[in-house]
GUMIRO-585784 format. One record per residue (C-alpha): residue number from 1; residue in three letters; y, x negated, z negated. Coordinates in steps of 0.02 Angstrom, whole numbers, plus 50000, padded with zeros to 5 digits. Example, Ala and Ser with C-alpha at 12.3 -4.5 7.8 and 13.67 -1.06 7.14 Angstrom:
<pts>
 pos code    py    px    pz
   1  ala 49775 49385 49610
   2  ser 49947 49316 49643
</pts>
This chain:
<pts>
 pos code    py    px    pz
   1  unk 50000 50000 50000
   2  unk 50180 49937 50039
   3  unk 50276 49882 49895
   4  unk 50457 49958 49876
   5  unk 50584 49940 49739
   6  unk 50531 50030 49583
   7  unk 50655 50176 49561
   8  unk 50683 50362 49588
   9  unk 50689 50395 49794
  10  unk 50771 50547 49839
  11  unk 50726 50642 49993
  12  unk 50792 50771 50116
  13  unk 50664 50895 50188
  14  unk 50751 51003 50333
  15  unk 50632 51164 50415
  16  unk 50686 51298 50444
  17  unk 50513 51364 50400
  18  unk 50519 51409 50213
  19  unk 50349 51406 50189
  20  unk 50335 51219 50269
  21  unk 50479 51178 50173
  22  unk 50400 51232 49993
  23  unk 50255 51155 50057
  24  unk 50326 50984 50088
  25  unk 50425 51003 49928
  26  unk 50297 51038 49800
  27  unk 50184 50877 49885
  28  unk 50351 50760 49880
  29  unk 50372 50792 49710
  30  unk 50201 50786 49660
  31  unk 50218 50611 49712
  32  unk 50375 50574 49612
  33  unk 50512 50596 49713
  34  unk 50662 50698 49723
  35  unk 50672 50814 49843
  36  unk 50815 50919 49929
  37  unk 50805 51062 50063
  38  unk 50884 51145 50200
  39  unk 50841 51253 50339
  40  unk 50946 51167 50488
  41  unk 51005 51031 50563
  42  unk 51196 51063 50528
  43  unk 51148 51081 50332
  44  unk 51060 50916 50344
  45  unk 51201 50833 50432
  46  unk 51320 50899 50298
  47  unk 51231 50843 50169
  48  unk 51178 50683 50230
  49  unk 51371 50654 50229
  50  unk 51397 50714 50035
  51  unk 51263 50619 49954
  52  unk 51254 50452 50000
  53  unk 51095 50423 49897
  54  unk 50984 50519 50024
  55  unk 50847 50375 50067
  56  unk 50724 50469 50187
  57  unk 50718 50631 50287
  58  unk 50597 50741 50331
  59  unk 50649 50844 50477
  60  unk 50567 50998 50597
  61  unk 50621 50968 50778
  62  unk 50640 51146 50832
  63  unk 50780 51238 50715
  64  unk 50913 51388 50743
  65  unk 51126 51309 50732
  66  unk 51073 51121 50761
  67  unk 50899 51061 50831
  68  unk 50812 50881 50763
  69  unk 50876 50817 50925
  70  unk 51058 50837 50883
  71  unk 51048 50820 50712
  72  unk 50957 50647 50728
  73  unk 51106 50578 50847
  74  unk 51246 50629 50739
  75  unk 51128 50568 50557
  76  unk 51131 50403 50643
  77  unk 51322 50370 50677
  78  unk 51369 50407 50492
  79  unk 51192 50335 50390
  80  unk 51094 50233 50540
  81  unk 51009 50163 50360
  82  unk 50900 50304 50343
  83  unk 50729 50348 50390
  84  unk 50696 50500 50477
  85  unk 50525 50572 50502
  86  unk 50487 50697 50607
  87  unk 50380 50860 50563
  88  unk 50276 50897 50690
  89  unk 50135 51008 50746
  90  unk 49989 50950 50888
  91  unk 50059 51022 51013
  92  unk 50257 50940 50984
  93  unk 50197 50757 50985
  94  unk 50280 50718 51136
  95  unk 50436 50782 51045
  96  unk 50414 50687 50921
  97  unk 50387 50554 51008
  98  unk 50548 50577 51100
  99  unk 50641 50593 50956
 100  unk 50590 50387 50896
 101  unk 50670 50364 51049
 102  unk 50833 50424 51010
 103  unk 50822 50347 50841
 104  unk 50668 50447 50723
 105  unk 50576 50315 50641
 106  unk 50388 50379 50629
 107  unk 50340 50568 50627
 108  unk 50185 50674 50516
 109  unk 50097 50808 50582
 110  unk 50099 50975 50497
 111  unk 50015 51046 50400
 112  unk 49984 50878 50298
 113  unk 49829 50868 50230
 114  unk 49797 50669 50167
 115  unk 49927 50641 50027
 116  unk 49869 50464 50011
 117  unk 49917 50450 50222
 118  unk 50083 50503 50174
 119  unk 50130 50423 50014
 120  unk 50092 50254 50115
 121  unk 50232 50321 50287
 122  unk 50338 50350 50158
 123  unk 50317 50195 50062
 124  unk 50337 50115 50232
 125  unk 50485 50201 50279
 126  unk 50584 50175 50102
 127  unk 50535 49981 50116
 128  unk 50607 49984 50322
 129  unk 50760 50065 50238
 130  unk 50764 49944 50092
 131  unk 50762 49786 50213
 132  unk 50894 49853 50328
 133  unk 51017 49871 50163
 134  unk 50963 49705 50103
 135  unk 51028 49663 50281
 136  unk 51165 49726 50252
 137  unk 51222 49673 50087
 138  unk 51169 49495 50159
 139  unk 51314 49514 50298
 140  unk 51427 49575 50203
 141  unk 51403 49450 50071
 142  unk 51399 49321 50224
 143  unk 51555 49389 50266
 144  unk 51639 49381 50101
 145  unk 51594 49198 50099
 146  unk 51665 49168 50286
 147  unk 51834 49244 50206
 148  unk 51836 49155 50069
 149  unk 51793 48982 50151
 150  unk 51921 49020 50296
 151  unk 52075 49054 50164
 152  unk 52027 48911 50088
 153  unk 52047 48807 50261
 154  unk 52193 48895 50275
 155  unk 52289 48860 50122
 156  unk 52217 48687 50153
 157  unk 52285 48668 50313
 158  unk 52452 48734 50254
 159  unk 52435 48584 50121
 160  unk 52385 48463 50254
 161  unk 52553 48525 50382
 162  unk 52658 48524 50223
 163  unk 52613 48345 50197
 164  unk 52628 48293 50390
 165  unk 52812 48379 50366
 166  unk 52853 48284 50225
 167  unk 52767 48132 50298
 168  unk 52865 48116 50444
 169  unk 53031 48193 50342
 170  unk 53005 48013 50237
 171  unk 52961 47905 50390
 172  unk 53144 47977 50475
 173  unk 53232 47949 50318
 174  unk 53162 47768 50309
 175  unk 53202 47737 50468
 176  unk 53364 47829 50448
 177  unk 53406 47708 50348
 178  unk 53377 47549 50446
 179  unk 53506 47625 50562
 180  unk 53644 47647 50455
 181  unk 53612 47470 50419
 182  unk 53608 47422 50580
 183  unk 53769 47510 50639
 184  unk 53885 47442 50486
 185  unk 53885 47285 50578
 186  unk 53978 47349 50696
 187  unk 54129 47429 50651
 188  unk 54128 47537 50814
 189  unk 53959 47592 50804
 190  unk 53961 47635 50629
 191  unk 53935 47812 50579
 192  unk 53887 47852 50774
 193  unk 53711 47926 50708
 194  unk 53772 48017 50567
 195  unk 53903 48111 50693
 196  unk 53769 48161 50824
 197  unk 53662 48216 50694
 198  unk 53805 48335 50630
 199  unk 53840 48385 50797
 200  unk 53655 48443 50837
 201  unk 53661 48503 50665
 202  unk 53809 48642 50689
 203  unk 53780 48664 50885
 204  unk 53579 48735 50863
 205  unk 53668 48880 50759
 206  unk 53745 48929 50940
 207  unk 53562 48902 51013
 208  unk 53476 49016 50879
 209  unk 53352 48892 50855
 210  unk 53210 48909 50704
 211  unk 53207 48811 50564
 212  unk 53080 48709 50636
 213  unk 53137 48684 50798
 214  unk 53326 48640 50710
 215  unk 53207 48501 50607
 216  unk 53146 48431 50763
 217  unk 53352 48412 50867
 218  unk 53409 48339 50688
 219  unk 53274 48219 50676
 220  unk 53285 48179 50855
 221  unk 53461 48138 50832
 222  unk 53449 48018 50685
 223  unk 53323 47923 50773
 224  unk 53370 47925 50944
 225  unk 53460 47745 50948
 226  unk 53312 47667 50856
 227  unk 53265 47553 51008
 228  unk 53413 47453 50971
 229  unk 53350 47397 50827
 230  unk 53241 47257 50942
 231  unk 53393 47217 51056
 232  unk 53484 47064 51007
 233  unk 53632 47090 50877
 234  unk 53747 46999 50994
 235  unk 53736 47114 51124
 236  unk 53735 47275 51026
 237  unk 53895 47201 50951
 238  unk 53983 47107 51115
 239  unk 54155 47143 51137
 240  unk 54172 47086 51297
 241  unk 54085 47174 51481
 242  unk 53910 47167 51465
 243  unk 53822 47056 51610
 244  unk 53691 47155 51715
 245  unk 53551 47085 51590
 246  unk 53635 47142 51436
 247  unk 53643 47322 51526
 248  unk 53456 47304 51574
 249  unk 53403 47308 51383
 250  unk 53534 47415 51338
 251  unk 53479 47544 51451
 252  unk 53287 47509 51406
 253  unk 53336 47566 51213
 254  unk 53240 47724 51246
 255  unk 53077 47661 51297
 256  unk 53073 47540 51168
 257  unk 53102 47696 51026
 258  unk 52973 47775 51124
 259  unk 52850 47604 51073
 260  unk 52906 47597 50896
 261  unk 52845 47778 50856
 262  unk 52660 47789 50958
 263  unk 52577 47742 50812
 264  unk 52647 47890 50731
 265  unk 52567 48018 50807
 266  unk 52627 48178 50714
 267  unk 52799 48139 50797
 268  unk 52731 48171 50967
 269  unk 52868 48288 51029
 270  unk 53010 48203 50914
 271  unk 52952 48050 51035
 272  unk 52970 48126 51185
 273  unk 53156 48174 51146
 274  unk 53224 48012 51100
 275  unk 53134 47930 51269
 276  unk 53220 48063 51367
 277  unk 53405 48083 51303
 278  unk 53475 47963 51422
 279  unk 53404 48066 51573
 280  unk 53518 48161 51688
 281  unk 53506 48328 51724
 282  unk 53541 48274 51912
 283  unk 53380 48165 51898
 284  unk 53523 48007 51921
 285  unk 53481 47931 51731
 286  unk 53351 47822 51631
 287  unk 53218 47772 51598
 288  unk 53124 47882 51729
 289  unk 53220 47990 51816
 290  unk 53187 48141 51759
 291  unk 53283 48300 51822
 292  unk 53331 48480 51775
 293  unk 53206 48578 51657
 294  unk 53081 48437 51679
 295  unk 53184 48363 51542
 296  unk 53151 48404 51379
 297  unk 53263 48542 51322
 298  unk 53290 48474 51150
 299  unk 53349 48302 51250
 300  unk 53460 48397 51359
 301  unk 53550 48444 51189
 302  unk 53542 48288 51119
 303  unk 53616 48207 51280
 304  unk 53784 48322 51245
 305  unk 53779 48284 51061
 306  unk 53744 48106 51092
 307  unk 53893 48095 51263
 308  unk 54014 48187 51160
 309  unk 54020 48075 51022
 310  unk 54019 47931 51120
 311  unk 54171 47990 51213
 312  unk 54289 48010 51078
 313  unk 54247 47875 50963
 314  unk 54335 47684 50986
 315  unk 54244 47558 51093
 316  unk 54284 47358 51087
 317  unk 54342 47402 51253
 318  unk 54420 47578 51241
 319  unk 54513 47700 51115
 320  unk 54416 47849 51093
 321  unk 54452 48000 51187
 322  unk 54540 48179 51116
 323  unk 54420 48311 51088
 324  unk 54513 48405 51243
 325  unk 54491 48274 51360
 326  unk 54304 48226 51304
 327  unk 54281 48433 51346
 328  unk 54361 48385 51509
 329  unk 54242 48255 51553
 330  unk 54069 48380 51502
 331  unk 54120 48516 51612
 332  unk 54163 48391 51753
 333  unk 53988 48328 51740
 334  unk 53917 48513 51716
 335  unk 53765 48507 51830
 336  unk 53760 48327 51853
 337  unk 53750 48241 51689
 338  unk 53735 48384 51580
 339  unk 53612 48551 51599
 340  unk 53740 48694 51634
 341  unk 53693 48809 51529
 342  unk 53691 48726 51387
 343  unk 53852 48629 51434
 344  unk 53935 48799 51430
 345  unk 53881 48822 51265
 346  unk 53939 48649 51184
 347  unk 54102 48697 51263
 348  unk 54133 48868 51195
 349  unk 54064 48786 51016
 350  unk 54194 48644 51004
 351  unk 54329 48737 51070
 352  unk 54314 48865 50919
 353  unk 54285 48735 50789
</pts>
C-alpha cells in the first residue's frame, strides 16, 4: 500500500445520484476520511473554490447545470493540485477515459465493490497530490532563496558602484591636486582648471544634465590638462613663440592624458573626454580628427568651457580678452570650432550671468 502523510484527508464526492452519493459517502468514511457532497458540477466548482483543504474528488461524468467535463476544466485552472477521479459505470469507460485526458487523474467503476481496491487509488491519488505540493513548496521556497540571493547581489553591487564612485572621486582629487601644483608655476596658467571646472559646473544646469552625468563634465574638466604634466616645464611655461616642436607636444597633451588613465579602467568614458576636447566640431582639430556628433558630447562642452576660459585669461603673449569679445569669437566659430547647438547655449548662459 502507498504511504501518504498521516492526517485527516478530506474529500469531495459530486453525483448527482443520491443513492451513489450515500453510497460513496458511507464507504469514504468508513475508511477514515472526511467526506463532502454535491449533486453537480457547478456545486463542486464552488466549493472547490471555498475550501481550499479539499484533497481528492470523486466525480460522476454525466450531471444536470455542469457535466464532469466542464467541471474538470474549470477545477483545474483554480486547484490543478487536486486529484480527480472519475465515477464511472462499464459502459462510460471511454468517458472516463476521456476525461484523464483533459486532466482526471484515474477513474473507479460503480458500484464499488473491493474497498481494499479503493483505499489503495485513493492512497495513490493523495500521495500524487502530496508530491505535486511538495513541488510546489520546493519552488516557491527555491524562489524565495533566488530573491533573497539576488537583493543581496544587489545591495552588493550598489556597495561595489559606491566604492568605484568614491574610488575614482579620490583618484580625481589626487590628481586634482598635482594640477594645481603644476599650474602655480606659472602665473598665467594658474587657476585655469579650477575656472573650467566652474564653468562646466554652472553651464550643465542649462543642459539639464543628471547628477551623474554633471559628475562625469566636472571630472572631465579637472583632469582634462593632465597630459601636461609629462611635457617639459620649460615649455609649458615659455614666454616666448613656441617652435613647431614645442607645438607638437603641446598639441599631443591629450593623448598622453589618455595614457596616464588606461590603467584605470572605471574611468573609461571620463578618458574618452579628455582625449577628445581638443577636437573640432569641423573635424579640423587634434589628436584624430574627429568631427560633428562623432565627438563626444561631454567633449564638445568641455571644448567651450575649456576655449572660453582660455580666451579671456592673460597669456605671456596676450592680455586676456572681455567676456563680450570672447562671446564674439564662439559664435564666429559656431559650426566650425564649436557644436552649434550647444554654442548657442554657452552664449545665452554667459550673457545672463
Amino acid at each position: 500500500m502507498t504511504e501518504v502523510e498521516e492526517r485527516e484527508y478530506k474529500i469531495l464526492v459530486v453525483d448527482d445520484d443520491l443513492v451513489v452519493r450515500n453510497s460513496f459517502e458511507a464507504i469514504l468514511r468508513h475508511l477514515g476520511y472526511i467526506v463532502l457532497s454535491v449533486d453537480d458540477g457547478e456545486g463542486a466548482f464552488n466549493l472547490c473554490r471555498t475550501n481550499p483543504d479539499i484533497d481528492l474528488i470523486f466525480m460522476d461524468i454525466y450531471m444536470p447545470n455542469m457535466n464532469g467535463f466542464e467541471a474538470i476544466k474549470l477545477i483545474q485552472e483554480i486547484r490543478a493540485d487536486v486529484p480527480i477521479i472519475i465515477i464511472t459505470g462499464e459502459s462510460s469507460i471511454e468517458n472516463a477515459l476521456e476525461a484523464i485526458k483533459i486532466g482526471a487523474y484515474d477513474f473507479v467503476p460503480k458500484p464499488i465493490t473491493n474497498y481494499k481496491i479503493l483505499d489503495i487509488t485513493i492512497r495513490r491519488a493523495l500521495e500524487f497530490r502530496n508530491q505535486l505540493l511538495r513541488e510546489q513548496q520546493y519552488k516557491r521556497d527555491l524562489q524565495q532563496e533566488i530573491l533573497k540571493k539576488t537583493e543581496l547581489l544587489r545591495v552588493k553591487n550598489d556597495q561595489l558602484e559606491e566604492n568605484i564612485r568614491n574610488l575614482e572621486k579620490v583618484t580625481v582629487e589626487v590628481i586634482s591636486s598635482f594640477m594645481e601644483m603644476m599650474e602655480q608655476k606659472d602665473s598665467f596658467l594658474a587657476g585655469h582648471t579650477r575656472n573650467v571646472t566652474e564653468i562646466c559646473r554652472k553651464f550643465s544646469r542649462v543642459l539639464h544634465l543628471s547628477e551623474k552625468e554633471v559628475q562625469l563634465l566636472v571630472s572631465a574638466a579637472k583632469l582634462h590638462d593632465i597630459g601636461k604634466l609629462v611635457i617639459p616645464e620649460r615649455i609649458l611655461t615659455k614666454k616666448e613663440a613656441l617652435e613647431p616642436g614645442e607645438w607638437i607636444q603641446i598639441k599631443a597633451h591629450p593623448e598622453r592624458a589618455a595614457v596616464i588613465l588606461k590603467p584605470l579602467e572605471f574611468m573609461g568614458e571620463l578618458r574618452e573626454i579628455i582625449l577628445q576636447h581638443h577636437e573640432r566640431y569641423d573635424g579640423k582639430g587634434y589628436p584624430h580628427g574627429l568631427a560633428g556628433e562623432k565627438i563626444n558630447y561631454f567633449a564638445r562642452v568641455l571644448s567651450l568651457a575649456n576655449a572660453y576660459d582660455a580666451m579671456v585669461s592673460d597669456r605671456p603673449y596676450r592680455e586676456g580678452l572681455d567676456s563680450s569679445d570672447a562671446i564674439t569669437e564662439i559664435e564666429l566659430n559656431k559650426g566650425k570650432q564649436f557644436d552649434p547647438a550647444l554654442a548657442d547655449l554657452f552664449i545665452g548662459w554667459l550673457r545672463t550671468n
